[in-house]
C-alpha positions as CSV (number, residue, x, y, z in Angstrom):
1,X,-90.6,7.6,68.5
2,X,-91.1,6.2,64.8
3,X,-90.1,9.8,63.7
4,X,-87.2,9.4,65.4
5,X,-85.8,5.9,64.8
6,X,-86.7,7.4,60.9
7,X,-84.4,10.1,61.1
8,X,-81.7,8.4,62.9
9,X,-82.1,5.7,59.9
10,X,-81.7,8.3,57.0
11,X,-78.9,10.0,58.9
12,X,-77.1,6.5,58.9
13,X,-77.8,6.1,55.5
14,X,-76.3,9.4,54.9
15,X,-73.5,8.7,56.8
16,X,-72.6,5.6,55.2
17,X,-73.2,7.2,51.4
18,X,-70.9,10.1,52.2
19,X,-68.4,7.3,53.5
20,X,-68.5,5.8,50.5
21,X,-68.2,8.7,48.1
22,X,-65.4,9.8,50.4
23,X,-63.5,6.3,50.4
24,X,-63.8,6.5,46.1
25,X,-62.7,10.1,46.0
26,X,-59.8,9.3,48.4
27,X,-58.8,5.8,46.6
28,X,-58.8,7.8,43.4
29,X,-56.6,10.6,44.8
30,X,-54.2,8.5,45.9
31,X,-54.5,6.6,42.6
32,X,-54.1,10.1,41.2
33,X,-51.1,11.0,43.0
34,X,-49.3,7.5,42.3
35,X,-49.7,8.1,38.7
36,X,-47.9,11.5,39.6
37,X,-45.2,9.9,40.8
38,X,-44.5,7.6,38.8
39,X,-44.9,9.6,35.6
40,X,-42.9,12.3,37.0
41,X,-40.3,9.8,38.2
42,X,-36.9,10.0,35.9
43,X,-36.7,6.5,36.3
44,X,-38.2,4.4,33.7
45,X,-41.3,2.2,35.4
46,X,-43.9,0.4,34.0
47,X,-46.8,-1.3,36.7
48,X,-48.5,-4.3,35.7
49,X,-52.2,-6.4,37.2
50,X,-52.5,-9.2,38.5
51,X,-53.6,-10.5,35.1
52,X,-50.3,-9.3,33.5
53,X,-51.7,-5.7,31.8
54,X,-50.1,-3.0,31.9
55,X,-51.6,-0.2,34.3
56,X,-49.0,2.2,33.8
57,X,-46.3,3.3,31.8
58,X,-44.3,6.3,32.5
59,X,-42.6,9.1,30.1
60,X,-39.0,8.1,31.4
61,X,-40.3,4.7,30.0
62,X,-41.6,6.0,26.7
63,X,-38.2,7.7,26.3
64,X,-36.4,4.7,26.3
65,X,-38.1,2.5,24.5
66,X,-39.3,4.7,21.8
67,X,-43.5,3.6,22.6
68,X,-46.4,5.4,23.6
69,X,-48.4,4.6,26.8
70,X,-51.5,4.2,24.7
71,X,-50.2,2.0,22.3
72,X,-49.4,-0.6,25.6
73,X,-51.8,0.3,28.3
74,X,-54.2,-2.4,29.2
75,X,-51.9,-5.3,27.1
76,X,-49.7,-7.5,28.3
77,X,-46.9,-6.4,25.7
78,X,-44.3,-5.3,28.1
79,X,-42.0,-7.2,26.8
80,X,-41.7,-4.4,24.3
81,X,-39.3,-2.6,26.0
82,X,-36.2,-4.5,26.1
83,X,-36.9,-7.5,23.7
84,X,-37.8,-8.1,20.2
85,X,-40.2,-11.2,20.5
86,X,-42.6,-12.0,23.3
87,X,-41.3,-13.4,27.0
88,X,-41.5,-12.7,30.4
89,X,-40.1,-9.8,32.4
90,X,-39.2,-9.5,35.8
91,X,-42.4,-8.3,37.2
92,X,-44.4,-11.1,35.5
93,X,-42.5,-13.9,36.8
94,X,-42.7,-12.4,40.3
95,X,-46.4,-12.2,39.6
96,X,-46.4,-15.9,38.6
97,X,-44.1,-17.1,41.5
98,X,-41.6,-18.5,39.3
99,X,-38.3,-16.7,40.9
100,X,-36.5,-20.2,40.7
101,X,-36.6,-20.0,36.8
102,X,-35.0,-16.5,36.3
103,X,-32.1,-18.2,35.2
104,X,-33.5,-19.0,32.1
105,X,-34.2,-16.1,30.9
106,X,-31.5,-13.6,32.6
107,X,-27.9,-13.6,31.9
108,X,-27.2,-12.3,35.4
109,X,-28.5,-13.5,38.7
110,X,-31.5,-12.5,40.2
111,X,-31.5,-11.7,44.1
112,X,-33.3,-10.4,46.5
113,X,-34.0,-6.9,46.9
114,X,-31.9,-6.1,50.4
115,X,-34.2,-3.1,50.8
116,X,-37.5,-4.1,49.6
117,X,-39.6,-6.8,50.6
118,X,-41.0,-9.3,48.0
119,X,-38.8,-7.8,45.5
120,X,-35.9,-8.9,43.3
121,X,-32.7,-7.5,41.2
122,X,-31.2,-8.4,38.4
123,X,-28.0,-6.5,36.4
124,X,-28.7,-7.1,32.7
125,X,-26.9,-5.6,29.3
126,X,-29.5,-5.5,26.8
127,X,-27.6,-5.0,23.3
128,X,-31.1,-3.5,21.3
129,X,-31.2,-0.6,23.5
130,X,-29.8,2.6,22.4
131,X,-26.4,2.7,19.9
132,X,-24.2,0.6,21.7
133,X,-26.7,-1.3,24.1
134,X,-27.3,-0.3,27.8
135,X,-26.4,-1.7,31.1
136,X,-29.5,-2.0,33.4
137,X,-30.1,-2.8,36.7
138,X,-33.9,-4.2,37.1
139,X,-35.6,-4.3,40.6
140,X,-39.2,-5.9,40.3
141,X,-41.6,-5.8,43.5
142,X,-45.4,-7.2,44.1
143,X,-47.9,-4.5,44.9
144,X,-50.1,-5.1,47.6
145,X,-53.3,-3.3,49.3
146,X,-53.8,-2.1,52.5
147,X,-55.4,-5.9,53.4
148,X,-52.6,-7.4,52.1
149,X,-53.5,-9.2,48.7
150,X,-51.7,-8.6,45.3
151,X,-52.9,-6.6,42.7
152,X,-50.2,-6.3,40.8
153,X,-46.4,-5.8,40.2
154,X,-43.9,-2.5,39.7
155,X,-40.7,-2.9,37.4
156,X,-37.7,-0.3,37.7
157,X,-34.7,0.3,35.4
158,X,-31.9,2.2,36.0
159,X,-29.2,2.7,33.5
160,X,-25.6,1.8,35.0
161,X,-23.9,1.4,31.6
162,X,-21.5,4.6,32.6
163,X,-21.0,2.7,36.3
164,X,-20.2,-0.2,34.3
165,X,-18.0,1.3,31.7
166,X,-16.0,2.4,34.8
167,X,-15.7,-0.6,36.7
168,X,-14.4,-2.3,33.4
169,X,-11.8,0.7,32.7
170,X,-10.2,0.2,36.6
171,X,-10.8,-3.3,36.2
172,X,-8.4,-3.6,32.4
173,X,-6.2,-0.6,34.0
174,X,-6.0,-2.7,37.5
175,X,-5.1,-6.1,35.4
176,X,-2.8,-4.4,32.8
177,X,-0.4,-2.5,35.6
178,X,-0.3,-6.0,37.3
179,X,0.9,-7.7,33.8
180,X,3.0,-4.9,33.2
181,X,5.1,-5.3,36.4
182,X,6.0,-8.5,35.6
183,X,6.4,-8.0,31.8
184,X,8.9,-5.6,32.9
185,X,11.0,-7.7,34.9
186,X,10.5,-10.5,32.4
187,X,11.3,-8.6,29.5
188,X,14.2,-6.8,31.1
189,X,16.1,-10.2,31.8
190,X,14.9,-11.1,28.2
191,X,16.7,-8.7,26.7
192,X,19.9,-9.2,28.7
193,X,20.5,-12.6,27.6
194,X,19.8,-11.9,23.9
195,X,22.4,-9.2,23.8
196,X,24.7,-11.7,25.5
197,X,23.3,-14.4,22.5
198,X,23.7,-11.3,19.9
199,X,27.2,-10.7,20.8
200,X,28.5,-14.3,20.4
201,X,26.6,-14.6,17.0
202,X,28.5,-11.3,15.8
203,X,31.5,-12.9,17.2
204,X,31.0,-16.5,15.7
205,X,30.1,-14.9,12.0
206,X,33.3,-12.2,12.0
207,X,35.2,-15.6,13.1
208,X,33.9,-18.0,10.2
209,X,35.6,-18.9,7.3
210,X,34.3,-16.6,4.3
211,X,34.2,-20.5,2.4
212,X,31.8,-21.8,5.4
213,X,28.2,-20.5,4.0
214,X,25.9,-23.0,6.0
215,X,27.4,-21.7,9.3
216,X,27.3,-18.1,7.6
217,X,23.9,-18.4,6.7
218,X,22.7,-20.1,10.1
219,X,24.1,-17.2,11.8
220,X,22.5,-14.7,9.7
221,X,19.1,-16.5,10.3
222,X,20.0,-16.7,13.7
223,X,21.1,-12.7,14.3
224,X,17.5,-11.9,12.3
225,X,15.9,-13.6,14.9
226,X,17.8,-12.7,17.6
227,X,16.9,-8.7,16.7
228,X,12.9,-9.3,16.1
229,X,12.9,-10.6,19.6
230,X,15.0,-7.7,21.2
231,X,12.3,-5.8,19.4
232,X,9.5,-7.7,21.0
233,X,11.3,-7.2,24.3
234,X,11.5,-3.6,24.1
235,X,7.6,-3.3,22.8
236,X,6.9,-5.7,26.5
237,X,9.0,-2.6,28.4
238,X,7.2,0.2,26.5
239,X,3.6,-1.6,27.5
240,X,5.0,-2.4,31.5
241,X,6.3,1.4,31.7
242,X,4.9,3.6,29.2
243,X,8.2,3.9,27.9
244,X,9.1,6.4,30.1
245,X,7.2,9.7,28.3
246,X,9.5,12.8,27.9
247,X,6.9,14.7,28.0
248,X,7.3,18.5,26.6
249,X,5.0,21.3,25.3
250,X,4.0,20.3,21.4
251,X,1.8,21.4,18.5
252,X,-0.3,18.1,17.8
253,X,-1.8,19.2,14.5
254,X,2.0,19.4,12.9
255,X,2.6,15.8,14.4
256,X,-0.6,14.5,12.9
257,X,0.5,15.8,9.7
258,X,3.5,14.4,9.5
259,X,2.4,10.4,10.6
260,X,-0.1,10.5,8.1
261,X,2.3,11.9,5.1
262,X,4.3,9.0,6.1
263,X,1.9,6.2,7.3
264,X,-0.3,6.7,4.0
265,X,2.8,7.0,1.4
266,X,2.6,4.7,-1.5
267,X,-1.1,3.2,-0.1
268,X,-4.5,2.7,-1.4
269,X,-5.9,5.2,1.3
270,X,-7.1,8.4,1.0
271,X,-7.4,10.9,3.8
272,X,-7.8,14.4,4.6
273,X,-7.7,15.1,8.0
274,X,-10.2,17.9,9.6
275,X,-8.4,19.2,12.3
276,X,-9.3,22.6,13.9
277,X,-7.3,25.9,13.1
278,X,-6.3,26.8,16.9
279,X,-6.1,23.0,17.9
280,X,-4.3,23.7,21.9
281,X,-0.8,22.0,21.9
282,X,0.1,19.6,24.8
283,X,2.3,18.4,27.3
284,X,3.3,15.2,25.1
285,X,6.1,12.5,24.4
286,X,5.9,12.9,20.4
287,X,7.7,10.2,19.7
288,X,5.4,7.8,21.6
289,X,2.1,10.4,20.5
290,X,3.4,9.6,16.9
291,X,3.5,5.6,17.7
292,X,0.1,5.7,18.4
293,X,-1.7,7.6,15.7
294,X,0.8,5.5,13.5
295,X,-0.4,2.6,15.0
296,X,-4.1,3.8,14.7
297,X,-3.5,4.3,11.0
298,X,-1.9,1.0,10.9
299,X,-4.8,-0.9,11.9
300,X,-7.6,1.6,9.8
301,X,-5.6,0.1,6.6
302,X,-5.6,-3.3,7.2
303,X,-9.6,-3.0,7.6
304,X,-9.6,-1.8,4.4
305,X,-7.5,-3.7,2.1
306,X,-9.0,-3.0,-0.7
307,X,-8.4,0.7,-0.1
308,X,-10.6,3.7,1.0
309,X,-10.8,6.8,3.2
310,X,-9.6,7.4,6.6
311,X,-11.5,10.3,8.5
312,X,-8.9,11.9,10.9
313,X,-10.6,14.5,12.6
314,X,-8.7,16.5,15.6
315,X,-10.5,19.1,18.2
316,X,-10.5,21.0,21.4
317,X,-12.9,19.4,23.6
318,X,-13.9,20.6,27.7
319,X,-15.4,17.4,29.1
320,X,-16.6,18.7,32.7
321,X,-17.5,15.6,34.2
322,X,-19.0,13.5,31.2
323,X,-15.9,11.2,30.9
324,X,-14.9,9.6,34.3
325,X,-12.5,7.4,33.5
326,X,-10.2,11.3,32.5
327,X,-8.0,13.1,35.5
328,X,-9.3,16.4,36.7
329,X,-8.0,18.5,33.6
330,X,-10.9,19.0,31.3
331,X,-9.7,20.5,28.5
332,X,-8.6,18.1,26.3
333,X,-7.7,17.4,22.2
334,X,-9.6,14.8,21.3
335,X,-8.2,13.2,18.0
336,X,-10.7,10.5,16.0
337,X,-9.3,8.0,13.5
338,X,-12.0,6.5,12.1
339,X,-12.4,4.0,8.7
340,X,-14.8,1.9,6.8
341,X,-13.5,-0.8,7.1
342,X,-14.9,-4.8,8.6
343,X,-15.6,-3.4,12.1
344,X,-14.9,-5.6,15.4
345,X,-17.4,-7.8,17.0
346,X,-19.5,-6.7,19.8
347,X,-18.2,-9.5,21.9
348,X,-14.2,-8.7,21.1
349,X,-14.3,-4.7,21.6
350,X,-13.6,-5.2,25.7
351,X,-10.8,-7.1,24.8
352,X,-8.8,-5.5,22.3
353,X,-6.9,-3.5,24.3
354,X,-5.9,-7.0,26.1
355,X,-1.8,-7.6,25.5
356,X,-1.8,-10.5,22.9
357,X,-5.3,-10.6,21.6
358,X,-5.7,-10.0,18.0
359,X,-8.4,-10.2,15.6
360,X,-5.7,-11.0,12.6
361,X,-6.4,-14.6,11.5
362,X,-2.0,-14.3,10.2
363,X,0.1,-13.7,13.0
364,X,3.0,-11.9,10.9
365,X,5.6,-9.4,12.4
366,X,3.8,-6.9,13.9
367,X,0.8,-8.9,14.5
368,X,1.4,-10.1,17.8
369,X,-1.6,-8.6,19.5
370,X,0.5,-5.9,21.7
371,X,0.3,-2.5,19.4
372,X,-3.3,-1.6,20.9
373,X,-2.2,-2.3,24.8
374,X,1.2,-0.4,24.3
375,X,-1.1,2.7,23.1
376,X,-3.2,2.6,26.0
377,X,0.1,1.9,28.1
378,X,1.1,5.4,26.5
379,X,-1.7,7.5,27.1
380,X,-2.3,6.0,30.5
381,X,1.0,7.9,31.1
382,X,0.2,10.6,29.7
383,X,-3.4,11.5,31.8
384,X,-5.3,10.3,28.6
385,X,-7.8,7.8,27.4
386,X,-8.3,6.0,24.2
387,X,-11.7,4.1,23.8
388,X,-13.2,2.0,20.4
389,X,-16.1,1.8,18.7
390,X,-17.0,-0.3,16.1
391,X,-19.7,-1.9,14.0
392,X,-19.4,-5.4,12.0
393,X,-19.3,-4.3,8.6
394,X,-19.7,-0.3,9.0
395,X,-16.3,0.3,10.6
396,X,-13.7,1.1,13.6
397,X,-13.7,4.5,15.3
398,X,-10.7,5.3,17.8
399,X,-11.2,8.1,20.1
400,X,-8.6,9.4,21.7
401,X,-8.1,12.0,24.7
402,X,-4.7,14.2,25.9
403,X,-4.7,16.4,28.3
404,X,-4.5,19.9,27.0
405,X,-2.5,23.2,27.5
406,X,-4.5,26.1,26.4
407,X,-2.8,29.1,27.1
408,X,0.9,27.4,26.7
409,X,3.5,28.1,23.8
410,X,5.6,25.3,22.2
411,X,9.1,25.7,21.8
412,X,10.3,26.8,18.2
């Protein structure tokens, strides 16, 4: 009986030790095949404890921030990835319980996850990361065991900043074809009754005495002014319309030629464009083409008034699917005007293209703020895109797209 109750003992024992073994081996499988996933997981994650160290930190991660897991595991320096100094990230105030005061330290508003339960999301830009800054949106959950109790916290990041280069493109193109509608019908009555106005100051000066030079003189002022605002009337119907393109076949490289002989005549700027041998032609309205380069140029040399070099660089380009905000064509000549000139402020290049904003502290002719939305009015209609990039102090980059013709052959 004591033999028995012995062997029934040690087979318990047994039983229980294998358990055991079996419970470690299958906790660290499964811990084996979470680190799986989320190292294998394109999506850059980082998992922190209860005590706010990090546990994991995967190679999407390590990518994007430019650190090692080994130089962060088993810190609490996750902060690393997006920020310069110390501060808390989404997963730690979760961990904390200090949801309420996420609008301290986030720009954009935090909710709550409408998947996930106990987790949060917040859309955040973060200018450090990558050349221009990226567009993020973070989703931040607790971790919890099979019992229910927290050990810890997951962070998420996905990159949107192409989603939200998009929106911002149908957003400016949404708000500028509204403001173009009624430009045009404003600007079209606008240049009705100065014509009528023009007209009776051409009569009225023909009519005065040749001895009468006040009255001459006023009229002359008048008539000067009269014509600068017939111009500005006509710029309001090119940016409402396009201006109507003419559009026909057209070697670009000869067109870029010829604005730059012109716009660079007589200046202190240098340039000597790099533009491919069998550039494609395109489908094109030169004379509005022509104001936009011109235009492009324009600007460059006010950036540098102390003279300098303009790179104007002109190529065939198949975009596939890269650029979203282009048509369905994808071969495209993409022409770059680029100079070293003051640059634009991060927080201005969204709105540049915005008719009447100007970063010219002297308003003079020309300066009126509408030459940059009448060239995207322009290559709007023609199936194009023009975009900016700029650093303070480095200098301005314009990029722009026209749809291509590969195999077609300009008139002589």
């Amino acid at each position: 009986m004591q033999v028995h109750f012995l062997l029934f003992i040690i087979f318990l024992a047994a039983t229980t030790i294998v358990s055991f073994v079996y419970a470690i081996w299958r906790r660290r499988n499964d811990e084996q095949i979470l680190r799986s996933i989320i190292q294998s997981s394109p999506i850059p994650i980082f998992v922190i404890s209860t005590n706010h160290k990090i546990l994991y930190w995967n190679k999407a991660l390590e990518g994007l921030s430019n650190i090692k897991a080994k130089d962060v595991l088993d810190t609490d320096q996750q902060w690393r990835a997006f920020y310069k100094s110390s501060r808390s990230c989404m997963a730690d105030i979760i961990l904390k319980n200090k949801i309420d005061n996420s609008s301290m330290l986030y720009a954009g508003k935090v909710v709550k996850s409408k998947v996930l339960k106990d987790a949060y999301e917040v859309t955040e830009f973060f200018p450090d990361l990558g050349e221009k800054g990226k567009w993020f949106r973070i989703t931040s959950a607790l971790i919890k065991d099979s019992s229910g109790k927290v050990f810890g916290a997951i962070e998420t990041l996905e990159d949107i900043t192409e989603q939200k280069t998009a929106e911002e493109e149908l957003l400016k193109r949404s708000k500028l074809e509204s403001l173009g509608t009624f430009a045009d019908g404003v600007a079209k009555d606008f240049d009705s009754l100065l014509s009528a106005i023009l007209r009776n100051v051409f009569l009225a000066k023909i009519s005065a005495n040749e001895e009468d030079k006040i009255l001459e003189n006023g009229l002359a002022i008048a008539e000067r002014a009269g014509l600068q605002a017939k111009e500005l009337a006509h710029r309001l119907i090119t940016f409402a319309q396009g201006g109507f393109p003419v559009k026909k076949l057209e070697k670009v490289d000869h067109l870029i030629n010829e604005v730059l002989q012109k716009a660079l005549a007589g200046s202190n700027i240098t340039c000597q464009p790099v533009i491919s041998f069998n550039l494609w032609p395109a489908e094109i309205d030169a004379m509005q083409i022509k104001q936009v380069i011109e235009n492009m140029i324009t600007n460059a040399k006010e950036a540098m008034p102390d003279g300098g070099v303009i790179n104007v660089i002109a190529e065939n380009i198949t975009t596939g699917t890269n650029i979203r905000a282009l048509g369905e064509s994808n071969n495209y000549i993409r022409i770059i005007i680029k100079d070293r000139g003051v640059g634009i402020p991060r927080e201005n290049l969204s709105k540049i293209f915005d008719p009447y904003f100007t970063t010219k502290e002297k308003k003079e002719r020309g300066g009126i703020g509408l030459g940059l939305a009448i060239c995207d009015s322009i290559i709007k209609y023609h199936n194009g895109l023009i975009s900016v990039e700029s650093l303070v102090g480095v200098g301005t980059s314009f990029i722009i797209y026209l749809a291509a013709t590969p195999n077609g052959t300009p008139e002589a």
